[in-house]
C-alpha positions in Angstrom: -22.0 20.8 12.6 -19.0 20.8 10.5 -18.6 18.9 7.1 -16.0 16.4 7.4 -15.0 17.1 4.1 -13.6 20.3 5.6 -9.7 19.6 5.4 -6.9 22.1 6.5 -6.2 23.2 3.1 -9.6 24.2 2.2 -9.4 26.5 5.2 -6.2 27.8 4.3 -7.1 28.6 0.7 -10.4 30.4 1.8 -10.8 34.2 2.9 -14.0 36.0 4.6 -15.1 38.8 3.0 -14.4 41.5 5.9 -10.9 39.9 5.6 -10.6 40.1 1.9 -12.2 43.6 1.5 -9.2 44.6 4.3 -6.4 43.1 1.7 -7.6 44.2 -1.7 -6.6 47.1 -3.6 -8.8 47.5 -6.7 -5.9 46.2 -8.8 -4.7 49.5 -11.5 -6.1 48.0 -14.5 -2.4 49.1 -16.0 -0.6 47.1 -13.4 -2.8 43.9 -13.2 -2.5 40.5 -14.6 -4.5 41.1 -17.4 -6.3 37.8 -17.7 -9.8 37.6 -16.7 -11.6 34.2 -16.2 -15.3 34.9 -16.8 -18.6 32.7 -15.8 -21.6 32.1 -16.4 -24.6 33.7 -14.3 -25.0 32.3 -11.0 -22.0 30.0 -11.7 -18.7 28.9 -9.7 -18.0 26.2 -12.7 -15.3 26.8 -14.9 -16.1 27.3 -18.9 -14.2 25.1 -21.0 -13.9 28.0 -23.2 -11.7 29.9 -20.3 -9.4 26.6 -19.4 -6.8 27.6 -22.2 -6.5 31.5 -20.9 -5.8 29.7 -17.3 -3.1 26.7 -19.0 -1.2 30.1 -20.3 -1.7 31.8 -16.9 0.1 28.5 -15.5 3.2 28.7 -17.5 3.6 32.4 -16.3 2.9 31.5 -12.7 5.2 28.4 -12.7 8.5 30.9 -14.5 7.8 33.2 -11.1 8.3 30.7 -8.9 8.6 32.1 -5.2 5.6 34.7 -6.3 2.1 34.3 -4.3 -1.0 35.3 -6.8 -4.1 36.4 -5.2 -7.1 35.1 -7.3 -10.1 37.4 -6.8 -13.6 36.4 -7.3 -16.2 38.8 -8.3 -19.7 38.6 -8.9 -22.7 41.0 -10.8 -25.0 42.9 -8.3 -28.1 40.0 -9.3 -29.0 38.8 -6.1 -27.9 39.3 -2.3 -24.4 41.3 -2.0 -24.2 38.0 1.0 -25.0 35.0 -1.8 -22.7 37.1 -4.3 -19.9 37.4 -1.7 -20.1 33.4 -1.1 -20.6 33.1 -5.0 -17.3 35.2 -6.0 -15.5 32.9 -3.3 -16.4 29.8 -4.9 -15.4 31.2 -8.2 -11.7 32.0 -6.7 -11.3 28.7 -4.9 -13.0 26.8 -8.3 -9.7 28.5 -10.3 -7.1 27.8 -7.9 -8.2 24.4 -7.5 -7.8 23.8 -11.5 -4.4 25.9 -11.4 -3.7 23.4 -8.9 -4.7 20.0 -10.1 -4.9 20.4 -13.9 -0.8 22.3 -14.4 0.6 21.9 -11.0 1.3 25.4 -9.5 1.9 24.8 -6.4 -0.5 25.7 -3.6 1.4 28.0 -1.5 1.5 30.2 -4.1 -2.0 30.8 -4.8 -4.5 32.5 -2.3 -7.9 32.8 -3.3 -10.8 35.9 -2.3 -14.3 37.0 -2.8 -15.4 40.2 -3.2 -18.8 39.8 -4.3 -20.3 42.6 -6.2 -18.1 45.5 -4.7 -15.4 45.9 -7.1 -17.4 45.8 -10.9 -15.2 45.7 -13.4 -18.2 47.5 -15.6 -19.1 50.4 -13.1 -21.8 51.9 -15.6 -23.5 48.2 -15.4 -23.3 46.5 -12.5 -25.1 43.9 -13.5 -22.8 43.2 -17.2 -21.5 40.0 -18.1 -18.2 41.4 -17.6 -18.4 41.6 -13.7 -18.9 37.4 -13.3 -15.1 37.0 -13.2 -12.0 36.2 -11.5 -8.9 38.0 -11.9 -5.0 37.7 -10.6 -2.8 40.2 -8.4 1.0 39.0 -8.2 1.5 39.9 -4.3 5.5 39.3 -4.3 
């Protein structure tokens, strides 16, 4: 059965994995966005302590107007790579939803991907703090 609270929108912002894993390119950490949202273990919710890196992502984002950002959702290798795929997902979606609601970027602009545990940002650990984040590609 399918949730009612399953709107058009929510289907548009989401990506599967096999999708996703098509589309990225581990973004060249000279070339990214470098702002990195992290989370807590086994957490989509977003720290209070990361809200003002994502108010200044917001002004930069509403300047390029006419830009889509990807927001990519990773995860550490604790636990299943298919919970960790759902996990980074939820992450994603959980920062697009506040770049949406809380500064007004508008949602056209923002797509939103998992990739689970398959692109640490800490290869040596794959299990370091570091790897439970989100981070933005400008796609053009």
């Amino acid at each position: 059965a399918t949730s009612a609270n399953t709107t058009a929108a929510d289907e548009q912002e989401t990506t599967t994995i096999a999708a996703a894993a098509e589309e990225y390119t581990p973004v060249e950490r000279q070339s990214q966005i470098n702002v990195q949202i992290s989370f807590d273990f086994d957490s989509a919710t977003l720290r209070s302590d990361q809200k003002p890196k994502l108010a200044n992502m917001c002004t930069s984002m509403k300047a390029m107007t006419g830009t889509v950002f990807q927001i990519i959702g990773h995860t550490d290798s604790s636990g299943s790579a298919k919970y960790n795929e759902r996990l980074s997902l939820l992450r994603a979606q959980e920062v697009r939803r506040h770049l949406i609601s809380s500064c007004g970027v508008a949602e056209n602009s923002l797509r939103a991907i998992g990739m689970g545990e398959t692109a640490p940002f800490n290869q040596n650990d794959p299990r370091a703090d570091e790897n439970r984040r989100v981070e933005f590609q400008a796609l053009g």
